[in-house]
C-alpha positions as CSV (number, residue, x, y, z in Angstrom):
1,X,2.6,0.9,-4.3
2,X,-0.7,1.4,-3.4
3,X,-1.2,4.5,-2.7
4,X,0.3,5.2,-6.6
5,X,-1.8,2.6,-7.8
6,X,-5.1,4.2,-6.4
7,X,-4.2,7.5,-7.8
8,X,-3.6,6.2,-11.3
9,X,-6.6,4.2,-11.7
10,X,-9.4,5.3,-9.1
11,X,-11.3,8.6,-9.9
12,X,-9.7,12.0,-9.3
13,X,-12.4,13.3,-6.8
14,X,-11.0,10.4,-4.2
15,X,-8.6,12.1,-1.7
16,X,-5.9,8.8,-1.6
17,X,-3.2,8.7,1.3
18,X,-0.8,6.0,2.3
19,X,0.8,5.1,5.5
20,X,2.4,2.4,7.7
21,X,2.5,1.9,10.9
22,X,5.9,3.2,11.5
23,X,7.7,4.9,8.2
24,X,10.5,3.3,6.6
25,X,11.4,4.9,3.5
26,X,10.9,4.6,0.2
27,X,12.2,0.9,-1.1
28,X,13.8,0.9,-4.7
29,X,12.2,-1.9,-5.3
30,X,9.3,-0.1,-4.8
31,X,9.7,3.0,-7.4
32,X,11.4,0.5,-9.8
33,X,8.6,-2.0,-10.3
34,X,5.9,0.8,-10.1
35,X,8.2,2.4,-12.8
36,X,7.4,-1.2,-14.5
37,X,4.0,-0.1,-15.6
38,X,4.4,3.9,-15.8
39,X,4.1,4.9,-12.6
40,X,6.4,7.2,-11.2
41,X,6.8,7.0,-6.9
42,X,10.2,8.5,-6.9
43,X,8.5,11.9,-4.8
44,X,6.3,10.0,-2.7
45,X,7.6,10.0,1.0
46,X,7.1,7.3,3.7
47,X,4.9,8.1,6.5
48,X,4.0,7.0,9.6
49,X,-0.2,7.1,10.8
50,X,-1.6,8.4,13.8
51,X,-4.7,6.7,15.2
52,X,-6.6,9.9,15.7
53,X,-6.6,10.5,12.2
54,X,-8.1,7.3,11.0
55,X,-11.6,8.5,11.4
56,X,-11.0,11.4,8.7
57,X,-11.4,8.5,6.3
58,X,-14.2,6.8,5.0
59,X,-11.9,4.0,4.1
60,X,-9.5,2.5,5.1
61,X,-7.6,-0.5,3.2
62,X,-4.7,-2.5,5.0
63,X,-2.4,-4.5,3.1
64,X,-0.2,-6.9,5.3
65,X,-1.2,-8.5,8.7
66,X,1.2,-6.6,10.8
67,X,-1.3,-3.3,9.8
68,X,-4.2,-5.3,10.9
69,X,-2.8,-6.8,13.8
70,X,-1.1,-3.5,15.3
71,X,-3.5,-0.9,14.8
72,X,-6.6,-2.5,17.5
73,X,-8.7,0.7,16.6
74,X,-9.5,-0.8,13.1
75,X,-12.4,-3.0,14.8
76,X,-14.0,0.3,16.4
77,X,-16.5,0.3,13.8
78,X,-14.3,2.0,11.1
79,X,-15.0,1.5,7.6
80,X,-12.0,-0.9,6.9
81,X,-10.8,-3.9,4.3
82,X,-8.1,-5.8,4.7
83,X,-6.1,-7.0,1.8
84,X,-3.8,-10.1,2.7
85,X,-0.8,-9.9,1.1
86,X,2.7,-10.2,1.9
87,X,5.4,-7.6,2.3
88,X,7.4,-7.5,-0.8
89,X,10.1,-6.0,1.3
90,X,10.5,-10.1,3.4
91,X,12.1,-11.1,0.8
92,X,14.9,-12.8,0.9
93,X,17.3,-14.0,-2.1
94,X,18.7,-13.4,-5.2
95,X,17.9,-10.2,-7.2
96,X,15.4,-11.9,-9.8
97,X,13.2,-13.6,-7.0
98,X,13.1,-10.1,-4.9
99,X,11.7,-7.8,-8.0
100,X,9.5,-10.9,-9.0
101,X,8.4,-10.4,-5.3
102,X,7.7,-7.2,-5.8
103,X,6.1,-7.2,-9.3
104,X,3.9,-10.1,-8.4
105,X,2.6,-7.6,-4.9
106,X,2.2,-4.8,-7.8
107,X,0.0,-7.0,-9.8
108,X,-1.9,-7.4,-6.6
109,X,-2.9,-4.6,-5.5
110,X,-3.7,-3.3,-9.3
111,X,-6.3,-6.4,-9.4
112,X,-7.8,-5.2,-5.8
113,X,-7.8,-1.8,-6.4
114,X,-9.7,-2.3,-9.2
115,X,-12.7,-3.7,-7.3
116,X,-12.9,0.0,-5.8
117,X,-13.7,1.4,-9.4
């Protein structure tokens, strides 16, 4: 979500990548609530980072504490924000409270990312 998030509403010239700690796929969830507001994930891929590339980036943003808490380098003096918000994909339940999961975390993320503007 975020990484399709940043792309719609940050400017062009930023170079946006996303990735987890280990790559799961792509939720449906996911592309269906970023469908929600006209933003269209279906292509994106999953991916997995490597430490050595963090320091390619002049930011980095993690979103859930297992990203802070796993990756150790992210205290070596990195440029880094942590957002803390929980992974949609916890959830647990019927249909309606999953993709209001999910569409609440959207909603999220759009209000943070729009403090990079």
């Amino acid at each position: 979500m975020a990484e399709g998030i940043a792309k719609k509403i940050l400017p062009k010239y930023f170079h946006i990548e996303s990735a987890g700690i280990e790559a799961h796929g792509l939720n449906p969830y996911t592309v269906k609530t970023m469908n929600e507001i006209e933003i269209d994930i279906s292509n994106n891929k999953s991916k997995s980072i490597k430490i050595e590339d963090l320091n390619k980036f002049e930011l980095i943003i993690t979103l859930c504490g297992d990203a802070r808490d796993k990756c150790l380098i992210l205290n070596s003096g990195l440029n880094h924000i942590h957002w803390d918000i929980s992974d949609p994909a916890n959830c647990k339940g019927k249909e309606e409270k999953i993709r209001k999961e999910y569409s609440e975390t959207r909603d999220l993320i759009f209000k943070y990312m729009q403090t990079l503007k």
